[in-house]
Residue, then its C-alpha position, 0 to 999 in steps of 0.5 A: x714932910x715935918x714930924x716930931x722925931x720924939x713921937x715915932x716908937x722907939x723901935x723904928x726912931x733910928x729910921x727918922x733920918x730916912x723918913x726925913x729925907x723920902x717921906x713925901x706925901x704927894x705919890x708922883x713927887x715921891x716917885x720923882x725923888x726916888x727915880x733921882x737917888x742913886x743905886x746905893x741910896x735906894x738900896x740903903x732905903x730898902x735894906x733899912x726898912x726890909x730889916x724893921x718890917x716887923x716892927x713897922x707893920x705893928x705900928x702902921x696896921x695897929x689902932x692908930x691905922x682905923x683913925x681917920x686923922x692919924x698922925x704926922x708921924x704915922x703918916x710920914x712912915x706910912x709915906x716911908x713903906x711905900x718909898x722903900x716898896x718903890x725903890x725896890x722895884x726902881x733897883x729891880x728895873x735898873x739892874x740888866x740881865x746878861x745877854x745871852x749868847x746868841x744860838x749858832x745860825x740853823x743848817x739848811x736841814x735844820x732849817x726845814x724842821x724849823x717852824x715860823x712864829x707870828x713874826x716869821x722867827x722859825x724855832x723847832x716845835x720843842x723850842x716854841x713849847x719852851x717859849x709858851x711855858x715860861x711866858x708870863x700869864x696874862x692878868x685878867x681884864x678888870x671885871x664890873x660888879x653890878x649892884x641894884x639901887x634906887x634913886x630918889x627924886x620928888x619923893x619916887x623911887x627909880x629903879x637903877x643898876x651901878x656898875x664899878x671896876x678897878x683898873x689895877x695900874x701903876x703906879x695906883x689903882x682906877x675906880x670907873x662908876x656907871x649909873x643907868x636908869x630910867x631917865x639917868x645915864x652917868x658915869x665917874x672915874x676916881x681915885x677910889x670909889x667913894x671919890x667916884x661916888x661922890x662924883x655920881x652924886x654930884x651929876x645927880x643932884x643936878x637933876x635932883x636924884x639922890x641915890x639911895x646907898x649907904x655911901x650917900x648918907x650923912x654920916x658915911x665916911x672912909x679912913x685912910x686905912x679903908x681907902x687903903x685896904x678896900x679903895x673905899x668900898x667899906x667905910x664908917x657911919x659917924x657919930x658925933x664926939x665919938x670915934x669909930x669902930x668896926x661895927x660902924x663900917x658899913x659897904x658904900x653900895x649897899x641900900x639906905x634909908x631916905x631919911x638919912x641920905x644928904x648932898x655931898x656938900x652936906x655930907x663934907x660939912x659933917x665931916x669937917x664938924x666930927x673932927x672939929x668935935x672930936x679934937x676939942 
């Protein structure tokens, strides 16, 4: 992507050439062009940007992270970090461990010690421990959290549950919403979950609901560093011609106002005017 090489700190200018040549945008192309470079690149990559980590974290977790407009060049090094965290692991995977030599077969008395697995490999009691030991635990399965709403539709308010969950897979998270109430039964997957949100909304305007959280308001929006850190969960009421600030976050899902609810269309056009305000 294209970023002037004069605005990037002058800490971190001597990884331009880096960021010019893996700084792409777009997850699944980055991905590509990494699994395409060589060990010796990608190694180059990671050694360059491990070395500066310091300095690239006081750049990329300072103010400029709670803009919601950063710049080309915050993003390209953002894009660079995360280039260099998959090349890690890309090395990771394609360095082999050395096969180890294979145990001497079991005499007949030592075979009827032995214990069948689950497989029918039979190893000693001893030897099965081992193999339980050093197995890997198992990640626990994505959990829901549920919330009570309220939903608005001719002026009634219908008492609902909204359910979420991240499914932590490669190479990003899964949002899954679900909505139930009286009457009402929807659900969204999405990237985060103020993209999930929206979706629900938008099955409810068809029915002319409106859900009555914070996430629905007029002036609710996430910045890059909130969809980041919190999968948009927390994200910041605006106002127009000023810029954001913490005490301006508020958590999507919790309980707000009617008067300030609007349709996600509504809610898109305020966005667009905030930062056509805010950049004059």
């Amino acid at each position: 992507m294209k970023f002037d090489p004069m605005r990037v700190p002058e800490n971190v200018r001597h990884l331009v050439p880096l960021a010019e040549r893996w700084s792409v945008p777009e997850d699944g192309e980055r991905a590509d062009l990494l699994k395409a470079g060589s060990d010796a690149q990608l190694r180059e990559l990671v050694d360059a940007v491990t070395t500066s980590v310091d300095d690239l974290d006081r750049w990329l977790c300072g103010d400029e992270a709670l803009s919601p407009e950063p710049s080309d060049e915050y993003v390209a090094f953002s894009c660079l970090s995360m280039a260099a965290d998959l090349a890690d692991v890309l090395l990771a995977k394609r360095s082999r461990p050395v096969r180890p030599t294979p145990p001497m077969p079991p005499t007949a008395e030592m075979r009827e010690r032995l214990i069948p697995g689950p497989d029918g490999t039979r190893r000693t009691a001893a030897e099965w421990a081992e193999i339980a030991r050093k197995k890997p635990a198992r990640r626990p399965a994505s959990l829901w959290t549920e919330r009570a709403v309220t939903l608005i539709r001719d002026s009634r308010d219908v008492s609902g549950v909204l359910r979420w969950r991240v499914e932590h897979v490669h190479p990003r998270p899964k949002c899954h919403l679900r909505l139930r109430a009286c009457g009402v039964d929807v659900a969204a997957h999405g990237s985060d979950l103020f993209v999930g949100l929206k979706e629900i909304r938008r099955q409810l305007e068809e029915t002319g609901h409106q859900i009555a959280v914070q996430g629905a308001r007029l002036n609710t929006q996430p910045s890059g560093m909130l969809l980041s850190m919190t999968l948009g969960q927390q994200a910041y009421l605006l106002t127009v011609g000023a810029s954001v600030k913490m005490e301006d976050i508020v958590d999507i899902f919790d309980p707000a106002d009617v008067e300030t609810l609007a349709s996600v269309d509504e809610q898109e056009r305020f966005y667009r005017g905030w930062l056509i305000d805010l950049s004059r």
